[in-house]
LUMMAR-99486 format. One line per field, with one value per residue (C-alpha): residue number from 1; residue in three letters; x, y, z. Coordinates in nm, 3 decimals. Layout:
REM LUMMAR-99486
k [NUM, ...] .
r [Ala, ...] .
u [X, ...] .
v [Y, ...] .
w [Z, ...] .
REM end
This chain:
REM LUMMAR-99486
k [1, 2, 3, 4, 5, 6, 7, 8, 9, 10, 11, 12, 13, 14, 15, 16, 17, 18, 19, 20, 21, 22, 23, 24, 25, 26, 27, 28, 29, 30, 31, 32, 33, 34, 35, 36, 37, 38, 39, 40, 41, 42, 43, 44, 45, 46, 47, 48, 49, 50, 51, 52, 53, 54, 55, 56, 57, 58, 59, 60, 61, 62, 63, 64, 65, 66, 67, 68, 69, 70, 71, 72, 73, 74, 75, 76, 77, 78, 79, 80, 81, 82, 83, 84, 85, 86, 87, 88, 89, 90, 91, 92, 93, 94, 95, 96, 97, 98, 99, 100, 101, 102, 103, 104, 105, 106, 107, 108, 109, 110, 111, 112, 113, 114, 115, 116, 117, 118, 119, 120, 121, 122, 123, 124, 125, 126, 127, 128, 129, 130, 131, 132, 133, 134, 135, 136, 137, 138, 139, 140, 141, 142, 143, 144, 145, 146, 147, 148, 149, 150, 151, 152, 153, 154, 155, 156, 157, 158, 159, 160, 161, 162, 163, 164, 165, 166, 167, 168, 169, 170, 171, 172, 173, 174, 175, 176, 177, 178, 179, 180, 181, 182, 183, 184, 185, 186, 187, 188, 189, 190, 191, 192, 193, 194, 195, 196, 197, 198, 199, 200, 201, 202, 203, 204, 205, 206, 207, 208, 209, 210, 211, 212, 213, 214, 215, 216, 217, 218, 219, 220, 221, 222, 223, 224, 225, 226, 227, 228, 229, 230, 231, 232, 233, 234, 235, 236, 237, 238, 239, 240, 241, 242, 243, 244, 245, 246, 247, 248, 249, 250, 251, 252, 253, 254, 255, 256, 257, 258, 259, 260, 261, 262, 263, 264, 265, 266, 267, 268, 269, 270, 271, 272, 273, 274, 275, 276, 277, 278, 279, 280, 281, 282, 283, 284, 285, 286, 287, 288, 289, 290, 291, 292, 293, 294, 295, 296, 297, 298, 299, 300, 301, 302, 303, 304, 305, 306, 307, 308, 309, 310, 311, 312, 313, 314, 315, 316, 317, 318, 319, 320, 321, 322, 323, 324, 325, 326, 327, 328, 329, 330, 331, 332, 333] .
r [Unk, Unk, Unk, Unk, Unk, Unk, Unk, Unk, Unk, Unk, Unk, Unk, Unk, Unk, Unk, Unk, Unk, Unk, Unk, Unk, Unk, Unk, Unk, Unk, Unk, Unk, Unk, Unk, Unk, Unk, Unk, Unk, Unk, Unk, Unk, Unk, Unk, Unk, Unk, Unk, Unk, Unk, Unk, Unk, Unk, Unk, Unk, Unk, Unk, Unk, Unk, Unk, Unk, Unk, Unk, Unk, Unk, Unk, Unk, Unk, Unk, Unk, Unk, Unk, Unk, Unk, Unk, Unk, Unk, Unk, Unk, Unk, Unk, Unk, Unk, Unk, Unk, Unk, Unk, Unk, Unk, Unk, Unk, Unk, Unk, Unk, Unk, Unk, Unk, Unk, Unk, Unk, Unk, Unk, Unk, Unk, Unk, Unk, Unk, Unk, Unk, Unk, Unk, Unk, Unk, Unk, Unk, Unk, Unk, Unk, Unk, Unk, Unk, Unk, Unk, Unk, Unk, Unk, Unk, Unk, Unk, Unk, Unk, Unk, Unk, Unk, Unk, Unk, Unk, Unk, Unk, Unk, Unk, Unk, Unk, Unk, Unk, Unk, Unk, Unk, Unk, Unk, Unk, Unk, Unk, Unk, Unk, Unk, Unk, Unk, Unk, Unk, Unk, Unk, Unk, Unk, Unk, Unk, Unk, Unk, Unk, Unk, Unk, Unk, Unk, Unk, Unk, Unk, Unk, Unk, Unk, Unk, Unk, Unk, Unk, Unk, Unk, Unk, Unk, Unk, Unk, Unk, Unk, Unk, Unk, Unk, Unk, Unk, Unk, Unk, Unk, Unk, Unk, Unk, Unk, Unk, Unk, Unk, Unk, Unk, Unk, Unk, Unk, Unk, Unk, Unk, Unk, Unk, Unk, Unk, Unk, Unk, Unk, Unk, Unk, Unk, Unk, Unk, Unk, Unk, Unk, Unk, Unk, Unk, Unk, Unk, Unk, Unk, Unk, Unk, Unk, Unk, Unk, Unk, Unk, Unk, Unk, Unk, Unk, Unk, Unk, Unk, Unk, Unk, Unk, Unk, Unk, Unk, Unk, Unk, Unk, Unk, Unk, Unk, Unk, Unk, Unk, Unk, Unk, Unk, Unk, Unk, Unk, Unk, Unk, Unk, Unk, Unk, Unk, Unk, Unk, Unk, Unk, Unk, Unk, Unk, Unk, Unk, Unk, Unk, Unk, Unk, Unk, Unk, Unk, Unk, Unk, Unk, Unk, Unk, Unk, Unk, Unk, Unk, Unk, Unk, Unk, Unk, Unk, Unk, Unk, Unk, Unk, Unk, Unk, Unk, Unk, Unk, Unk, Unk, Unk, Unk, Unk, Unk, Unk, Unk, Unk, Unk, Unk, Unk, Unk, Unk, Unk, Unk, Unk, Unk, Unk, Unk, Unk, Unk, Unk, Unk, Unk] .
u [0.000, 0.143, 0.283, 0.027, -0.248, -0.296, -0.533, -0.725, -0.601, -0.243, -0.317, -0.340, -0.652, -0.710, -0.465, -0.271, -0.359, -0.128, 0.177, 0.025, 0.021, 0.322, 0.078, -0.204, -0.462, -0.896, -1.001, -1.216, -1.326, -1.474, -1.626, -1.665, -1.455, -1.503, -1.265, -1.097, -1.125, -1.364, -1.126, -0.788, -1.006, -1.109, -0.723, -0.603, -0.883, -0.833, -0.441, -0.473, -0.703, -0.557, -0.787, -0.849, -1.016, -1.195, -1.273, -1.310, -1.279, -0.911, -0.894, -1.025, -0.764, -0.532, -0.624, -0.679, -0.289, -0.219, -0.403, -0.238, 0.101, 0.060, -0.086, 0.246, -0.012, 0.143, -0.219, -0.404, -0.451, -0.612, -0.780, -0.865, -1.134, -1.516, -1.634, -1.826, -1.482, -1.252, -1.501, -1.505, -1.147, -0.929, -1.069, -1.106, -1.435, -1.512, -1.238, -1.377, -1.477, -1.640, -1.790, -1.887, -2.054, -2.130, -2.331, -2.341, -2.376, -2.769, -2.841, -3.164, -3.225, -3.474, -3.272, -2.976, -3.111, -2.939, -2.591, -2.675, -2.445, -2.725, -2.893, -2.944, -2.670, -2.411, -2.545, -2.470, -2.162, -2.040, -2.177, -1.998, -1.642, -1.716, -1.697, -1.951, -2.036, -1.882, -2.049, -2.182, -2.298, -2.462, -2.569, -2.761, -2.900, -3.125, -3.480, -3.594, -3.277, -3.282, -3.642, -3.457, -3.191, -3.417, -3.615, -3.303, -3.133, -3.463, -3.521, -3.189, -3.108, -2.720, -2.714, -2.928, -3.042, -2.867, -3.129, -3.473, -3.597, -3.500, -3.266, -3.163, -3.190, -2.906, -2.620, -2.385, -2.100, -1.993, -1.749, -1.973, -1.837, -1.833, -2.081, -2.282, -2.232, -2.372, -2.682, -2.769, -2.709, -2.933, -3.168, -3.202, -3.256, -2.955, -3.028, -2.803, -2.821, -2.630, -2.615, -2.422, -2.312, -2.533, -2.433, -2.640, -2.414, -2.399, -2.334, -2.021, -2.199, -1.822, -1.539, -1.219, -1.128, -0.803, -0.500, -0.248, 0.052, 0.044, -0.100, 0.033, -0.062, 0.185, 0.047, 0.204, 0.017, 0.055, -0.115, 0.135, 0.011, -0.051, -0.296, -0.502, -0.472, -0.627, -0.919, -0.986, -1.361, -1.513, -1.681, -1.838, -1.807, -1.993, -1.922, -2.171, -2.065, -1.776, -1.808, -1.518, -1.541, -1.281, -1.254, -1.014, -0.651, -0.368, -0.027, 0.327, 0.515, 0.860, 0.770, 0.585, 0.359, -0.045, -0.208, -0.593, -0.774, -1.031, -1.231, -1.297, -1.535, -1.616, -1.789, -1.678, -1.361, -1.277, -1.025, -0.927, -0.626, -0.474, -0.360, -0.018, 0.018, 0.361, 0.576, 0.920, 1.184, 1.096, 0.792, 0.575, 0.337, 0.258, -0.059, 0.044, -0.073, 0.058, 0.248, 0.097, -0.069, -0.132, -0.321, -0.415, -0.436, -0.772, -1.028, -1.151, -0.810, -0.707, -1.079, -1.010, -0.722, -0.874, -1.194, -0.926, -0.737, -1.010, -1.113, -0.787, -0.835, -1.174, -1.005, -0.695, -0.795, -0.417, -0.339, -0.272, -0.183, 0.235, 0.178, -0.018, -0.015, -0.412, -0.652, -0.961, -1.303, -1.339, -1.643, -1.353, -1.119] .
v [0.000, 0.367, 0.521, 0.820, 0.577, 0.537, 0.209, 0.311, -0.042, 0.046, 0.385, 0.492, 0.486, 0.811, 0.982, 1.226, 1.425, 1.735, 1.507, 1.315, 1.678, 1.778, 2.116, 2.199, 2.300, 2.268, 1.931, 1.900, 1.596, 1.459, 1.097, 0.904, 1.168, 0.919, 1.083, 1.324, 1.649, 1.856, 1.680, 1.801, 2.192, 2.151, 2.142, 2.362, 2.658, 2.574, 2.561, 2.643, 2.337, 1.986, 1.778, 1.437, 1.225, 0.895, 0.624, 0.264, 0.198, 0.126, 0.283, 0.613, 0.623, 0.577, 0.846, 1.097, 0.996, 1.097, 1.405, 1.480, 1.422, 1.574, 1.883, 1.828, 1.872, 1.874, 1.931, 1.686, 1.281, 0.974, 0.717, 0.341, 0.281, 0.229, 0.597, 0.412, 0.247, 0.548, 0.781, 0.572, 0.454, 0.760, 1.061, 1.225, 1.371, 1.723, 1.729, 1.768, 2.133, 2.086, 1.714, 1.683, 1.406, 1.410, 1.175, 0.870, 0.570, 0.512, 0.161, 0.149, -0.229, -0.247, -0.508, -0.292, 0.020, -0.114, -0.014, 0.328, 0.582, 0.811, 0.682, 0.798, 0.628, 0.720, 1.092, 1.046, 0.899, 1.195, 1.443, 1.269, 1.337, 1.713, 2.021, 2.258, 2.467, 2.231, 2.225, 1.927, 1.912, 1.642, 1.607, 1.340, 1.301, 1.025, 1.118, 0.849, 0.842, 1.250, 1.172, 0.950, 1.198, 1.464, 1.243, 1.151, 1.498, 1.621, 1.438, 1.414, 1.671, 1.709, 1.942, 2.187, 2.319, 2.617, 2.678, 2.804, 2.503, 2.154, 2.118, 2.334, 2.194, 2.442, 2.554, 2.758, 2.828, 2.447, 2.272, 2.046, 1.705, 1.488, 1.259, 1.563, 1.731, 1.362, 1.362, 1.725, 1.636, 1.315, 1.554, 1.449, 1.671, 1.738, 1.785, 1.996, 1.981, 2.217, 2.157, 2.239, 2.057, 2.230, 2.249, 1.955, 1.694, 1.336, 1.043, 0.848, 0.527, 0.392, 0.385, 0.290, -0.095, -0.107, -0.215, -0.424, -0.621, -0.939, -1.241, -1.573, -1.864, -2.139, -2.485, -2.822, -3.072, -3.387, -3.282, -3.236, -2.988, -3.214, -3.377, -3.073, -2.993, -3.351, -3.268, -2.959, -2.870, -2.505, -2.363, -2.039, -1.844, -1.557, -1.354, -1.010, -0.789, -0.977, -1.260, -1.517, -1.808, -2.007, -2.102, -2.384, -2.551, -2.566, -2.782, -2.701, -2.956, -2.783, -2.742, -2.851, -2.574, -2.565, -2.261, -2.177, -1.935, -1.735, -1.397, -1.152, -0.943, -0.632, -0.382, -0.152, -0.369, -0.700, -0.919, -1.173, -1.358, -1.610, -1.839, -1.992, -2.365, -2.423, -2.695, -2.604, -2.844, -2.823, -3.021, -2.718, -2.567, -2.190, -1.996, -1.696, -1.500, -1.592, -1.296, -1.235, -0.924, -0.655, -0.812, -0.571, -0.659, -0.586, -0.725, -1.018, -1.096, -1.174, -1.367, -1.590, -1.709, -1.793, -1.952, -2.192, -2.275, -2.359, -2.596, -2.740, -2.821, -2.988, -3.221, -3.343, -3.284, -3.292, -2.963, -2.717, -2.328, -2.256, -1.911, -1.662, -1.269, -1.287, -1.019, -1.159, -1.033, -1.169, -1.342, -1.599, -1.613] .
w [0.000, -0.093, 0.222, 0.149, 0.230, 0.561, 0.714, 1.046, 1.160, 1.192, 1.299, 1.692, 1.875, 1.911, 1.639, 1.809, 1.465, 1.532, 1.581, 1.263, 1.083, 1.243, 1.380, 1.596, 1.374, 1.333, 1.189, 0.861, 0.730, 0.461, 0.476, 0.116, -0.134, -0.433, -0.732, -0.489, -0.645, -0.401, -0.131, -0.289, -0.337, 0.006, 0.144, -0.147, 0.000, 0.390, 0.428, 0.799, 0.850, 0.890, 0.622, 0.627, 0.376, 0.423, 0.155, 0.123, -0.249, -0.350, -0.662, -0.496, -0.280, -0.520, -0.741, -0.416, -0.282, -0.669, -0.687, -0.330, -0.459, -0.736, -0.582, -0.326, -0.011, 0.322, 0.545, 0.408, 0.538, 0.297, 0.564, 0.410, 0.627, 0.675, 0.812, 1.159, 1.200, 1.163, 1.330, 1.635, 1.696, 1.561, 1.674, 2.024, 2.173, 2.024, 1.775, 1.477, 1.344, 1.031, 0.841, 0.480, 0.330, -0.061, -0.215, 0.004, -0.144, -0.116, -0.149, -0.322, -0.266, 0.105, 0.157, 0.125, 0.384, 0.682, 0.481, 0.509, 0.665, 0.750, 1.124, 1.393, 1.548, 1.295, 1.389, 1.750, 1.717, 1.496, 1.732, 1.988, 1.780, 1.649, 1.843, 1.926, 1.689, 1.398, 1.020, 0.893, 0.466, 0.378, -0.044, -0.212, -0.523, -0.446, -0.359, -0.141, 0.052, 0.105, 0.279, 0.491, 0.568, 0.641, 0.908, 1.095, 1.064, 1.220, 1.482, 1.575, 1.904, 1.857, 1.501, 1.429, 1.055, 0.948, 0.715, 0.725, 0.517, 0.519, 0.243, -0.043, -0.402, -0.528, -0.396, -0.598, -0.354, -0.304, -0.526, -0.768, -0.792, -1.069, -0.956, -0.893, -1.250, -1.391, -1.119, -1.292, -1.642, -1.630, -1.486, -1.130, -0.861, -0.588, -0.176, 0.030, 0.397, 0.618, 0.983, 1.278, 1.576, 1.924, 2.267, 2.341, 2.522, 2.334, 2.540, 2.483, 2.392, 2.149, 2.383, 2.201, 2.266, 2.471, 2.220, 2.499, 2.417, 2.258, 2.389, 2.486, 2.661, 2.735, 2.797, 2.951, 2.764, 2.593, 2.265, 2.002, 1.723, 1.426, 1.688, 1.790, 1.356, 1.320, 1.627, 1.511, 1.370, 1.341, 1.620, 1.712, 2.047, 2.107, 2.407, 2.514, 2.228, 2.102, 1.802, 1.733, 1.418, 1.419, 1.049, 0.960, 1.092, 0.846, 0.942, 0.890, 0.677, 0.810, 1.210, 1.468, 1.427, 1.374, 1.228, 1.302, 1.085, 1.325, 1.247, 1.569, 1.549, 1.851, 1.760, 1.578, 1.506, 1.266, 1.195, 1.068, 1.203, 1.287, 1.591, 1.642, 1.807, 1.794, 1.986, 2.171, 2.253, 2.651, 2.522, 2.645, 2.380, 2.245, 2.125, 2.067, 1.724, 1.390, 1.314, 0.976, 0.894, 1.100, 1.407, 1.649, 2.041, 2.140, 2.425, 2.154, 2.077, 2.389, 2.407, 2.107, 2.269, 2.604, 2.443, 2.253, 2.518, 2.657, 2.386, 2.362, 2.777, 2.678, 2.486, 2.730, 3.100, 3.138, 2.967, 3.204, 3.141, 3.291, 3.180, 3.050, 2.927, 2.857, 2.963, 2.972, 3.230, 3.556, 3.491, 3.237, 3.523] .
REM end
């Protein structure tokens, strides 16, 4: 991945953003910025704003890094992440001074509407991350989904409308994307919504999972890895807010060393990892994480560990834990 693309995954949780920017500066965002060009205006018009941009299509962050390169930007940050995800783990209560959102994707399907990024909960969360006083733009193209919007921006109590009607259908003083030059040429009619952030306090219902150092467990047990590989079947383990599959064992040819495929998911994080069963010569045994990736050491981590351990106990009552680094709730203990 270019070095001008950075993944909320290997980022800190919060982002220190003025050591990020290398300056202390107010935060604008914009969430989705598709070909990049009202993004790279954005930070070309507001050079004493640190700007970040958020996208989850590869090729759009590809050509924004470009366009930033290009354009030789020093305050602006490209984000490869889901906007819930990113919003939640990377930035700090009230940080945020002014949000745009342009053209959301609007997932016609009713199947589909549960993909939106417009909810009520995606509206507290944000007012939980922007400042008083901060601007949020919203545009859509998409009539059904703007009726949606305006419900949900309406009854929401953290923003309030900064205009005297719900939404404007022109707007001449905003950059006009590309995807927003085709929406007008086909005919179809654009919604602008212009909000601000009140003095209403939010709740802090998405605390930022605690990122520990790696786990471990060290076993004495007679098992030997190609046996737990053989005894191993998928299973599911779900734990208050906190989801773990684990998928499939693959063995080493080379080492005395079992690999088992798992998927973690805790709100708002997922990953997909993997576990480490690997023999030593003092006949003790190892889970630890495969180091593969970029796993990250949060509260299900250190879960998906304990829950196999304890499936590997299950299956020898004479496997016994010699160590362990695990942080698990009391209630496991």
């Amino acid at each position: 991945m270019s070095q001008s693309i950075l993944h909320y995954a290997r980022m800190e949780w919060p982002t220190k953003w003025d050591k990020l920017f290398d300056r202390n500066a107010p935060l604008l965002l914009e969430i989705g910025f598709g070909t990049g060009h009202s993004l790279i205006d954005w930070a070309t018009r507001r050079p004493d704003c640190n700007v970040i941009g958020i996208e989850i299509s590869m090729p759009s962050l590809r050509r924004g890094a470009k366009k930033k390169r290009v354009a030789g930007m020093s305050n602006l940050k490209i984000i490869q992440a889901d906007s819930r995800n990113a919003l939640w783990l990377l930035f700090q209560l009230s940080s945020i001074s002014e949000i745009v959102i342009n053209f959301p994707d609007p997932w016609p399907k009713a199947n589909h509407h549960h993909r939106r990024l417009i909810s009520e909960k995606f509206l507290h969360l944000l007012a939980t991350r922007a400042q008083e006083g901060a601007i949020l733009n919203v545009a859509t193209d998409h009539t059904e989904y703007a009726a949606v919007i305006t419900d949900c921006l309406e009854q929401n109590t953290f923003f309030d409308n900064s205009l005297s009607v719900p939404f404007l259908t022109e707007d001449n003083l905003r950059y006009q994307t590309k995807y927003e030059k085709i929406a007008l040429n086909q005919g179809r009619r654009c919604h602008y919504f212009k909000y601000r952030r009140n003095s209403n306090s939010a709740p802090d219902l998405f605390l930022i999972p605690e990122v520990s150092q790696v786990p471990h467990v060290v076993l004495s047990t007679p098992q030997q890895p190609g046996e737990i590989a053989n005894l191993f079947e998928p299973f599911i383990v779900q734990s208050e807010n906190i989801n773990i599959k684990y998928l499939e064992a693959f063995q080493s040819t080379h080492e005395e060393l079992v690999i088992i495929e798992i998927y973690v998911s805790e709100e708002p994080f997922h990953q997909r990892i993997c576990l480490s069963i690997r023999g030593r010569k003092s006949g003790d045994m190892v889970v630890s994480i495969y180091p593969m990736g970029f796993p990250r050491p949060t509260p299900g981590l250190h879960l998906a560990i304990y829950y196999f351990v304890q499936w590997l106990q299950s299956k020898s009552s004479e496997t016994q834990i010699v160590t362990s680094t695990l942080k698990v709730p009391n209630e496991q203990n």
